[in-house]
N, C-alpha and C positions, 0 to 999 in steps of 0.2 A: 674261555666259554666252551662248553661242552654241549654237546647237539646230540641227540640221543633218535636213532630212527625209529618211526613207528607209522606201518603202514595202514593201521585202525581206521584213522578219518580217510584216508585216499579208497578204499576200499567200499566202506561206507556209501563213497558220492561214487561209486565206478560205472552206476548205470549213467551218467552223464559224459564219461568216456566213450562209453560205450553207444550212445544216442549218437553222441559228436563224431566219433568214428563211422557210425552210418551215413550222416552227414555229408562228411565228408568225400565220402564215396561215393554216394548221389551227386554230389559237386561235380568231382572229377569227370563221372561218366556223362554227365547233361554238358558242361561242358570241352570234352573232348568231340562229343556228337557234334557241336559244332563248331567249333572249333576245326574239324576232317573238312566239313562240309566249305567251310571260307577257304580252308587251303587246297581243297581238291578244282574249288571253280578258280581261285587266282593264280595256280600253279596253270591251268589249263588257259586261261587267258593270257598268262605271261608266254607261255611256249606255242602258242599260236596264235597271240596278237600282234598287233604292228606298235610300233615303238611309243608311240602315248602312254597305249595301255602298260606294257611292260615300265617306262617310267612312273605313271600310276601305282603299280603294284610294287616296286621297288623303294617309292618312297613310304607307301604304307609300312613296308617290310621293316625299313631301316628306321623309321620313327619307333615305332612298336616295341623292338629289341634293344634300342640304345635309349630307352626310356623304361625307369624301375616298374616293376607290377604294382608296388604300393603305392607309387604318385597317380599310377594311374587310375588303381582303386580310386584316390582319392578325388580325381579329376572328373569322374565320372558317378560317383556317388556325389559327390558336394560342387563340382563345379559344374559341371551339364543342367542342373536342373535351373540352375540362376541363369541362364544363358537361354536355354530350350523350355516350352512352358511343357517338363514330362516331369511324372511322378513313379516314383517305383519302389518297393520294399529293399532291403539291403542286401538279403539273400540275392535279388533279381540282378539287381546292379553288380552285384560282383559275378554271378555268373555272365554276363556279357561281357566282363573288363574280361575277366578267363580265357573265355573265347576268344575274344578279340586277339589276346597276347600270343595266345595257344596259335592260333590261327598262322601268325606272321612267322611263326616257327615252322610252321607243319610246311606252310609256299614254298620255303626251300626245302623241306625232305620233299615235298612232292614231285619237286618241279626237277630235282637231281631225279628223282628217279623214274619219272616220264623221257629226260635228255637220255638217261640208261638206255633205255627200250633199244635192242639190238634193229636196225636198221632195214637189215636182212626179214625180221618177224613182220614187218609194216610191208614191206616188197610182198612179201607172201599173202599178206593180205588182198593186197592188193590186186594181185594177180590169180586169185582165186573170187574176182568178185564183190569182196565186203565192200558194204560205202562206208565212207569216213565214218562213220555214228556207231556199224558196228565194227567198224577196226579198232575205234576207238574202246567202245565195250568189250570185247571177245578178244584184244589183242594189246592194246597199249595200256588199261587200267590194270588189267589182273599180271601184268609183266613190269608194270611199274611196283605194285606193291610189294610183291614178294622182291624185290630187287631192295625196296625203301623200308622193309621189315625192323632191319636191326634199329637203325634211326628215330623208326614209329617208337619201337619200344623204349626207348631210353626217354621222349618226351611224354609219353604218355607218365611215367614213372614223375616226371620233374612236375607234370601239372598235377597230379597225386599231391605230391608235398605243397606246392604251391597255393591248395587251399588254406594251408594254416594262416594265410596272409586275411583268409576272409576274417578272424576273427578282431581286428582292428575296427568293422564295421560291426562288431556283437553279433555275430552271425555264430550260431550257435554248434559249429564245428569241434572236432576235437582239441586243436588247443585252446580255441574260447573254453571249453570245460577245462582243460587243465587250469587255465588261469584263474578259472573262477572257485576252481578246488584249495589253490593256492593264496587265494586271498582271504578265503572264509576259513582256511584251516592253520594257512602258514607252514605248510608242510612240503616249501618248495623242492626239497630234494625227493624226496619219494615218489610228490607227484609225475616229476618228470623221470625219473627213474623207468615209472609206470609207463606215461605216455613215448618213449623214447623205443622199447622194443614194438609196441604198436605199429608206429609211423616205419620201423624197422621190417617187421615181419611182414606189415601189407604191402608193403612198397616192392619188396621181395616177391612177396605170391604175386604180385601183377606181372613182374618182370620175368617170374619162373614161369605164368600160364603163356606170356609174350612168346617166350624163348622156344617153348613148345611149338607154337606157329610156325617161329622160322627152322623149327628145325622139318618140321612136314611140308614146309612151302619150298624150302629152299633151292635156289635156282643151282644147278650143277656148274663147278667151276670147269 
């Protein structure tokens, strides 16, 4: 059987590539914002709480990671609402599963790179005055990050890709569009042909504007 390429129809539907690909990237960025925001407070709980909390935050940590993103998708779209009386669109629900997942990742780049913090920088603090709140602002967060830079950037990249997972919920993303190009057209090699340097090239500028940070941030060895 002979398969002849023609990128006619894929072309045709490309502004739902191209929707999905915004999509997408609304995804990533809403939830990375929160997904910063859980790992910056649990990283800071874990490294200045007392052991409850650090067991708290560890089991959140280790549930989170050694459980797939898709079950959990699914857990939290179909099984949360039979359980809790909450209602939510599918868009919603997955961007909190994101977060959440995101989240349990980010506690340990944070929390490596708050233990980083040269010891000597917090003395200095110290002995010039700051209170803990703004040692903590002016001395421990902006030396944490540029420390946990290269780390931020490789999961920011991984929760990029990871929305393709929304399209399981018809969440209207870019491979929801490729599949839906591919079922109305049949033209599965082309489509993904197409969608494959996309998810390639953006995932790349994210990591090449990242790379740029660390390289103006970067702490002197």
């Amino acid at each position: 059987m002979n398969y002849d390429l023609s990128f006619n129809l894929v072309w045709r539907h490309f502004g739902k590539l191209a929707d999905g690909l915004l999509l997408s990237l609304q995804l990533a960025a809403i939830s990375i914002a929160i997904a910063m925001a859980i790992g910056l407070a649990l990283a800071l709980a874990y490294t200045d709480g007392n052991r409850p909390v650090r067991a708290a935050v560890t089991a959140y940590v280790e549930f989170v990671r050694n459980v797939p993103l898709l079950l959990l998708v699914y857990l939290v779209f179909y099984g949360l609402p039979t359980v809790v009386d909450i209602r939510y669109d599918a868009q919603s629900s997955f961007v909190a599963t994101l977060s959440l997942y995101g989240g349990a990742y980010l506690v340990e780049v944070l929390r490596a790179g708050l233990q980083a913090v040269p010891q000597g920088l917090i003395e200095a603090g110290k002995a010039i005055g700051l209170t803990p709140w703004q040692r903590l602002v002016h001395v421990r967060l902006p030396t944490a990050f540029r420390i946990a830079l290269p780390s931020l950037s490789n999961t920011y990249v991984s929760l990029f890709k990871d929305t393709s997972i929304a399209s399981v919920l018809a969440v209207p993303e870019l491979a929801y569009g490729a599949q839906w190009i591919n079922l109305n057209t049949f033209r599965i090699v082309e489509v993904y042909a197409v969608v494959t340097p996309m998810y390639l090239v953006t995932g790349y500028g994210i990591l090449f504007a990242l790379r740029q940070l660390e390289r103006r941030y970067a702490i002197a060895g």
